[in-house]
PDB file with SEQRES, HELIX, SHEET and CRYST1 records, atoms N, CA, C and O in Angstrom:
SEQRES   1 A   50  UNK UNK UNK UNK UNK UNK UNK UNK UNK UNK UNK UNK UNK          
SEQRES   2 A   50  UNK UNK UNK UNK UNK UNK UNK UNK UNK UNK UNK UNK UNK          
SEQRES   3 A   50  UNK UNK UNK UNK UNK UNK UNK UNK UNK UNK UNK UNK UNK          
SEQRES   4 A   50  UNK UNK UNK UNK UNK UNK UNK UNK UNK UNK UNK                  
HELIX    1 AA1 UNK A    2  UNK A   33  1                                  32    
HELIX    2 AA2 UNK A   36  UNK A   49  1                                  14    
CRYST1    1.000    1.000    1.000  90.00  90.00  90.00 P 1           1          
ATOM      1  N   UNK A   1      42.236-137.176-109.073  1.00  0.00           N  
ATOM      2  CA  UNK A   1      43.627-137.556-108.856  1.00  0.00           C  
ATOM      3  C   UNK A   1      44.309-136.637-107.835  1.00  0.00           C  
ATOM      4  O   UNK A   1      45.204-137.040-107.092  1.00  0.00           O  
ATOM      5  N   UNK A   2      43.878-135.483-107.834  1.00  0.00           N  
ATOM      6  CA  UNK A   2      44.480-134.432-107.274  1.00  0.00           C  
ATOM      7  C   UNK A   2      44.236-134.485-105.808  1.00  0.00           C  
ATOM      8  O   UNK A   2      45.067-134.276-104.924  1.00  0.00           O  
ATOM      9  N   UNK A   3      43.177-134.745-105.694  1.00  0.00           N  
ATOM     10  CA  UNK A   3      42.385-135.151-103.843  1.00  0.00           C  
ATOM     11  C   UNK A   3      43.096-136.587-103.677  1.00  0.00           C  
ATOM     12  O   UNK A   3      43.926-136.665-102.772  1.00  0.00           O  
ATOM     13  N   UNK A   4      42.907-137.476-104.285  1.00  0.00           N  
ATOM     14  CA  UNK A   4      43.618-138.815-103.909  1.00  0.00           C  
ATOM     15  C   UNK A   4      45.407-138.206-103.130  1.00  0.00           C  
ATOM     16  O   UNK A   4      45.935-138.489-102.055  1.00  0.00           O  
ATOM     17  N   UNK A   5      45.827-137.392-104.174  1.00  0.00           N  
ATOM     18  CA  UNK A   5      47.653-137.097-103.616  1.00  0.00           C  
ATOM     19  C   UNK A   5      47.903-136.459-102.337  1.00  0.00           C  
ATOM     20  O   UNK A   5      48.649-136.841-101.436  1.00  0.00           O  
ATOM     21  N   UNK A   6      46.979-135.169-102.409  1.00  0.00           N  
ATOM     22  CA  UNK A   6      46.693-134.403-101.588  1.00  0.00           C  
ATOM     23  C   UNK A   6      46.393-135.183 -99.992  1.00  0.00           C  
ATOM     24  O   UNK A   6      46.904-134.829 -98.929  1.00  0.00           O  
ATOM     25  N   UNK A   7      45.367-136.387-100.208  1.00  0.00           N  
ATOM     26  CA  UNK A   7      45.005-137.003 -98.819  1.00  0.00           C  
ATOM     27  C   UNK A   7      46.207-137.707 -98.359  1.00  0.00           C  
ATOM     28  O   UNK A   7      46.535-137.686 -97.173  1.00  0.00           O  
ATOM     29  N   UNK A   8      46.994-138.442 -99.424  1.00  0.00           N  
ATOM     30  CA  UNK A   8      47.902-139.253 -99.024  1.00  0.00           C  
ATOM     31  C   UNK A   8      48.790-138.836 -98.219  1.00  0.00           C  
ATOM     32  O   UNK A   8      49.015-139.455 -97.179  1.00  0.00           O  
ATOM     33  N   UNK A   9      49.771-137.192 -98.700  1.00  0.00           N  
ATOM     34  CA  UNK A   9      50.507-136.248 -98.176  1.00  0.00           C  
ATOM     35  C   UNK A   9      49.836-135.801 -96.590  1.00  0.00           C  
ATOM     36  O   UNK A   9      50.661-135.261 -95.854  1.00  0.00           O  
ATOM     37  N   UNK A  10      48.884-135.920 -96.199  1.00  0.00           N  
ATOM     38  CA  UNK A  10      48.020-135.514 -95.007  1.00  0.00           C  
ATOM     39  C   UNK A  10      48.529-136.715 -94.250  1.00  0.00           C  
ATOM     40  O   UNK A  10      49.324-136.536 -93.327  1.00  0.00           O  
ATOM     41  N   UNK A  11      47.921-138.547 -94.743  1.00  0.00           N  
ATOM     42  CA  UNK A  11      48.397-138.956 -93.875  1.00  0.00           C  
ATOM     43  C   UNK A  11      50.336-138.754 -93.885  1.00  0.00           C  
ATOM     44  O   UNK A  11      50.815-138.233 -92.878  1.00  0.00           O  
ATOM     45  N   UNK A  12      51.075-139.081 -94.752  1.00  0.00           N  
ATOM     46  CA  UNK A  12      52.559-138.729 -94.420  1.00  0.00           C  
ATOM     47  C   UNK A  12      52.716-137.991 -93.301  1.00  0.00           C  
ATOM     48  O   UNK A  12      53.618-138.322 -92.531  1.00  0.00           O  
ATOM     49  N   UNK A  13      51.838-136.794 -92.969  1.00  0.00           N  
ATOM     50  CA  UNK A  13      52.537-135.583 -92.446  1.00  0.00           C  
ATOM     51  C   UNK A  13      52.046-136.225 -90.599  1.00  0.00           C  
ATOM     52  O   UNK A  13      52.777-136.158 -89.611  1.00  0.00           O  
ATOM     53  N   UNK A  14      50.520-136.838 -90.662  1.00  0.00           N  
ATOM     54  CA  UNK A  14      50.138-137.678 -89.926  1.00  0.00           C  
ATOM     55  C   UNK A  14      51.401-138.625 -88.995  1.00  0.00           C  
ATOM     56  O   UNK A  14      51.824-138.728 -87.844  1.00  0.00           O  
ATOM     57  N   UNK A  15      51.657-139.253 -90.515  1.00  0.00           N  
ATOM     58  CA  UNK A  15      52.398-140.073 -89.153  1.00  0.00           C  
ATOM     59  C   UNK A  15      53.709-139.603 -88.853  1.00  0.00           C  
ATOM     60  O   UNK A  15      54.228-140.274 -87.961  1.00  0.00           O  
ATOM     61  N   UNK A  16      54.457-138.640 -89.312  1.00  0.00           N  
ATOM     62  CA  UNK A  16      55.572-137.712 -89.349  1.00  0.00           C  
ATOM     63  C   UNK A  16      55.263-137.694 -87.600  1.00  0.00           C  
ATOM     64  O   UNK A  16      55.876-138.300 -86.720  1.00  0.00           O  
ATOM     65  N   UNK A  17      53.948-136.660 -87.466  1.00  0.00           N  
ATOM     66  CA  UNK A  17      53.762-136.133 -86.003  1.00  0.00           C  
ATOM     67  C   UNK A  17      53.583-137.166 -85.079  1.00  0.00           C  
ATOM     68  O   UNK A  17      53.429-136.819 -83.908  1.00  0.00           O  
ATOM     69  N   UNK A  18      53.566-138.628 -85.405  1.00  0.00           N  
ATOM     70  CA  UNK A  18      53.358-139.786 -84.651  1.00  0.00           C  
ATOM     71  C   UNK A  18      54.482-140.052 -84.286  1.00  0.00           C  
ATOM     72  O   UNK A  18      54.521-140.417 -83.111  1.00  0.00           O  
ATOM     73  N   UNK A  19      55.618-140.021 -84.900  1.00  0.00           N  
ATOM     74  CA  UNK A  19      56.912-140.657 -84.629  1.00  0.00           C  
ATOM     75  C   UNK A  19      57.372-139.256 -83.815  1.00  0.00           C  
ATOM     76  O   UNK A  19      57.816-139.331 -82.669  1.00  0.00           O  
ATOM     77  N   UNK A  20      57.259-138.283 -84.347  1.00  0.00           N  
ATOM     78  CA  UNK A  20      57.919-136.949 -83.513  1.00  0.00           C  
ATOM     79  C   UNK A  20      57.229-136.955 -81.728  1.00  0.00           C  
ATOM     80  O   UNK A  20      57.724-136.439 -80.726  1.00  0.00           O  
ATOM     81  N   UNK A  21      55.873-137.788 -81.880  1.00  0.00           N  
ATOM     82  CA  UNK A  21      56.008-137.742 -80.341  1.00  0.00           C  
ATOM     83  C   UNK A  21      56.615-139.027 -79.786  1.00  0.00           C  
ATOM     84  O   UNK A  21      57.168-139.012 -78.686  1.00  0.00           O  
ATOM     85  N   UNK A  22      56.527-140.139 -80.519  1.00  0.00           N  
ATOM     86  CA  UNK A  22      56.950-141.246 -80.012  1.00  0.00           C  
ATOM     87  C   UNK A  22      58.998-141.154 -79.703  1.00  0.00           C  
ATOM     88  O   UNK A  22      59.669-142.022 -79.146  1.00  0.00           O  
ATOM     89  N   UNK A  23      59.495-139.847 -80.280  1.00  0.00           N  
ATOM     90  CA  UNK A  23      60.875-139.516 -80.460  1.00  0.00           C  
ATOM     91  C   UNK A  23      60.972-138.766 -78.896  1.00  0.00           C  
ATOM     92  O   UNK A  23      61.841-139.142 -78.110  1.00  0.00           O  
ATOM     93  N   UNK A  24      60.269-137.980 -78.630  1.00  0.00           N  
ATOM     94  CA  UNK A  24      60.073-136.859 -77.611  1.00  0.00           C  
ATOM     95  C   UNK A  24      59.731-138.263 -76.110  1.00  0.00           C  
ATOM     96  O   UNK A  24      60.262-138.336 -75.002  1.00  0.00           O  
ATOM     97  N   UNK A  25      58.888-138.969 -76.615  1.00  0.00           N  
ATOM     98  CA  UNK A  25      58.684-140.141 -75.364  1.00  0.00           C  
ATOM     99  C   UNK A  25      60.196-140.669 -75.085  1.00  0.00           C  
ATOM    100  O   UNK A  25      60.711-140.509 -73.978  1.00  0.00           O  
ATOM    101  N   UNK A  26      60.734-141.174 -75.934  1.00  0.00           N  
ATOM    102  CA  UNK A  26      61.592-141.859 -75.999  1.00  0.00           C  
ATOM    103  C   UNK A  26      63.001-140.898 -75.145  1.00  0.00           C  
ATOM    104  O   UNK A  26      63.643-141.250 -74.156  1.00  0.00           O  
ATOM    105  N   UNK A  27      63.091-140.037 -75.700  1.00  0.00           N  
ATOM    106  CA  UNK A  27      64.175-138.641 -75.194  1.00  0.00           C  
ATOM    107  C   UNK A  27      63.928-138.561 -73.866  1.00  0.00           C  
ATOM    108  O   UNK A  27      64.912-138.584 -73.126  1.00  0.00           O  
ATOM    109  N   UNK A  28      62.420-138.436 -73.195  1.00  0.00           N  
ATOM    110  CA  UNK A  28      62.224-138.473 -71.855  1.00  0.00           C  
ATOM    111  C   UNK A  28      62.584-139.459 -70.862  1.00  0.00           C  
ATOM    112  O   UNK A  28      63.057-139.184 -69.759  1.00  0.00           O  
ATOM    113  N   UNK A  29      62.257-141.030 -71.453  1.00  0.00           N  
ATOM    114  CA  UNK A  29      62.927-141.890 -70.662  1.00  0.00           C  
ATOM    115  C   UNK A  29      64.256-141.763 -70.701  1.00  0.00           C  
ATOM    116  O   UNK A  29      64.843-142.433 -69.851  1.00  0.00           O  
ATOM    117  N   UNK A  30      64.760-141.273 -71.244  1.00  0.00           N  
ATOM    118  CA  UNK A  30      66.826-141.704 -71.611  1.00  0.00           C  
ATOM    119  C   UNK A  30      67.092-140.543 -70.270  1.00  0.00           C  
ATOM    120  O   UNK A  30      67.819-140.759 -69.300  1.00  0.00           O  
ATOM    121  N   UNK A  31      66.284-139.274 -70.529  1.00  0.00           N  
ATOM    122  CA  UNK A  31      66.395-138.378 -69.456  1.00  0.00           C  
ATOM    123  C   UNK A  31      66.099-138.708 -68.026  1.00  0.00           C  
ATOM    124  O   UNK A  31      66.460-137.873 -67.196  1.00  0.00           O  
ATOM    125  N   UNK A  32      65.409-139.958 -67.542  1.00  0.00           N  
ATOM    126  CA  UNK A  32      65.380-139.739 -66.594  1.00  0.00           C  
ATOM    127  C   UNK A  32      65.901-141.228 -66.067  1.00  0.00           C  
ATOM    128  O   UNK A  32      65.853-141.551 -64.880  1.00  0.00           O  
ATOM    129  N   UNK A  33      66.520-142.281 -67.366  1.00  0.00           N  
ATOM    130  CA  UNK A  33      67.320-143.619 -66.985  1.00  0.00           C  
ATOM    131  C   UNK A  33      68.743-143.199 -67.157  1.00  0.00           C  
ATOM    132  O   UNK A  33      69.710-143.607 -66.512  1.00  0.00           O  
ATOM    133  N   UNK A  34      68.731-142.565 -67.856  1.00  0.00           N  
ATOM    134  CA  UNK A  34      70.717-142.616 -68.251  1.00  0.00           C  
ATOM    135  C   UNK A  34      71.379-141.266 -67.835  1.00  0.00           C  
ATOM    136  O   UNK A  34      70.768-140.259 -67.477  1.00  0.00           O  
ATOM    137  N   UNK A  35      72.777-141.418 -67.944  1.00  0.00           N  
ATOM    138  CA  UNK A  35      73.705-140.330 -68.087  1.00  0.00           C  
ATOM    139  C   UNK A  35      73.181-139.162 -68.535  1.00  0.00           C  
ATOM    140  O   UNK A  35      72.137-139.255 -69.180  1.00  0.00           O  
ATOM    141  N   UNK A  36      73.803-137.715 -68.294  1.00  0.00           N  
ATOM    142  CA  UNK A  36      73.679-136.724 -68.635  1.00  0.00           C  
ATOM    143  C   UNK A  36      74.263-136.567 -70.385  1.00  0.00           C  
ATOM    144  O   UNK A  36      73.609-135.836 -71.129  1.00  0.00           O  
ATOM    145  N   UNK A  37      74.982-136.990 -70.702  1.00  0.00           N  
ATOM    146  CA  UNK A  37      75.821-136.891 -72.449  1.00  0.00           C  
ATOM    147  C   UNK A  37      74.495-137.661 -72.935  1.00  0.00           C  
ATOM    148  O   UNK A  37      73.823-137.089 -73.793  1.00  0.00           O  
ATOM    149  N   UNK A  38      74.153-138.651 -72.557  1.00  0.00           N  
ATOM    150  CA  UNK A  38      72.861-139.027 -73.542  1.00  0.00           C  
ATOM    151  C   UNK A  38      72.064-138.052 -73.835  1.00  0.00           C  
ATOM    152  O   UNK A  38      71.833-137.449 -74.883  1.00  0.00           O  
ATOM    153  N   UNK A  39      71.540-137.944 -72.412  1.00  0.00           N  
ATOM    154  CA  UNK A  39      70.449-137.037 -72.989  1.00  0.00           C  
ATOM    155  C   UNK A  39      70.409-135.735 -73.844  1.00  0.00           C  
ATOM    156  O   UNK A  39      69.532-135.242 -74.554  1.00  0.00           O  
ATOM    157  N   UNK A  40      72.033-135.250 -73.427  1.00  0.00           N  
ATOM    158  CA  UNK A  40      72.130-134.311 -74.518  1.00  0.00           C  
ATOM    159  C   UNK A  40      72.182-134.375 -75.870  1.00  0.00           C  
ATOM    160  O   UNK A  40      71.909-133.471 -76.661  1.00  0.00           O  
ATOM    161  N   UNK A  41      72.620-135.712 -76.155  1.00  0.00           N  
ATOM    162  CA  UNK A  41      72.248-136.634 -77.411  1.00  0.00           C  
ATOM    163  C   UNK A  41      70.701-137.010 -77.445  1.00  0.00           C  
ATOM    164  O   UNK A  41      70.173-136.922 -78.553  1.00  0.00           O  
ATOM    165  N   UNK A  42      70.289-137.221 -76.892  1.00  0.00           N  
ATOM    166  CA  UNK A  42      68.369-137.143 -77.066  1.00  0.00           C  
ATOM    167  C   UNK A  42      68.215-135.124 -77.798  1.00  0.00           C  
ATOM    168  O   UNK A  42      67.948-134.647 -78.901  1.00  0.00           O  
ATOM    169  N   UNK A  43      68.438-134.746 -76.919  1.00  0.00           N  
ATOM    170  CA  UNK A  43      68.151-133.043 -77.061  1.00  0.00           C  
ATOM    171  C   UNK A  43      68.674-132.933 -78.555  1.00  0.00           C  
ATOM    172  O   UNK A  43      67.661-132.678 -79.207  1.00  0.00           O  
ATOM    173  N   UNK A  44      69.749-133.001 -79.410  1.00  0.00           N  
ATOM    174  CA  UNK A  44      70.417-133.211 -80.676  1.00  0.00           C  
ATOM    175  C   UNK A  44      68.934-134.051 -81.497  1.00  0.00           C  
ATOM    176  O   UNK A  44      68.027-133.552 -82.163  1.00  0.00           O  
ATOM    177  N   UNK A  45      69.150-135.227 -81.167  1.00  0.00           N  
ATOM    178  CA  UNK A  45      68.407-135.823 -81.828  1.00  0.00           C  
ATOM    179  C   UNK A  45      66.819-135.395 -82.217  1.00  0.00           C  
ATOM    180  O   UNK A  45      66.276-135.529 -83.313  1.00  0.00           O  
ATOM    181  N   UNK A  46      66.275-134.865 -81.041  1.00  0.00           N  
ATOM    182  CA  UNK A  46      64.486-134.158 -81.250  1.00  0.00           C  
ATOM    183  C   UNK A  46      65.096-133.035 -81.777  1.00  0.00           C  
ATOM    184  O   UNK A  46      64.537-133.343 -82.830  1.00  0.00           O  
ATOM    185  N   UNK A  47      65.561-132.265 -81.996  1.00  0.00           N  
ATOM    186  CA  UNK A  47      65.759-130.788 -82.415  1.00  0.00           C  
ATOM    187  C   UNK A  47      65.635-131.559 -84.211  1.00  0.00           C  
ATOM    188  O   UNK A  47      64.608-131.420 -84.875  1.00  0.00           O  
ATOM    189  N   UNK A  48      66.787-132.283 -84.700  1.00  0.00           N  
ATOM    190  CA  UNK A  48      67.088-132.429 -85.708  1.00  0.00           C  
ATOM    191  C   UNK A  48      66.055-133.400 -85.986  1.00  0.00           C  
ATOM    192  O   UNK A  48      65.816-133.286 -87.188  1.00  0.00           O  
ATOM    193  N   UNK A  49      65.332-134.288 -85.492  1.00  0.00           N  
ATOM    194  CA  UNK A  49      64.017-134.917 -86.383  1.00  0.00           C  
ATOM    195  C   UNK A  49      62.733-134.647 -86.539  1.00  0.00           C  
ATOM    196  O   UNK A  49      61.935-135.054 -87.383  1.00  0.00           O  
ATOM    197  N   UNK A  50      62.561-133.658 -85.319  1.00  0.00           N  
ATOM    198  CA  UNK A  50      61.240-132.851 -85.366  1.00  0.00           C  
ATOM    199  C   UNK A  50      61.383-131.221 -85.792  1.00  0.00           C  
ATOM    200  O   UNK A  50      60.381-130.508 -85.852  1.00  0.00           O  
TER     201      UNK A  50                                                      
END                                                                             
């Protein structure tokens, strides 16, 4: 039971780091399509979800 929880928590943390780069992709385009206040709102946003 204990290995079953343990693996599950691995993938969680898995896809945690999937979205934290797909967040960081995302921050880069805004940086180089939009306004400067966005992106400082991108910069806010990766700090506080990753």
């Amino acid at each position: 039971m204990m290995s079953l929880l343990h693996r599950g928590t691995g993938q969680a943390s898995e896809r945690l780091e999937v979205c934290c780069e797909t967040v960081h992709k995302l921050v880069e385009e805004v940086r180089a399509s939009y306004a400067p206040d966005i992106v400082d709102f991108g910069k806010a946003l990766r700090y506080r979800s990753c």
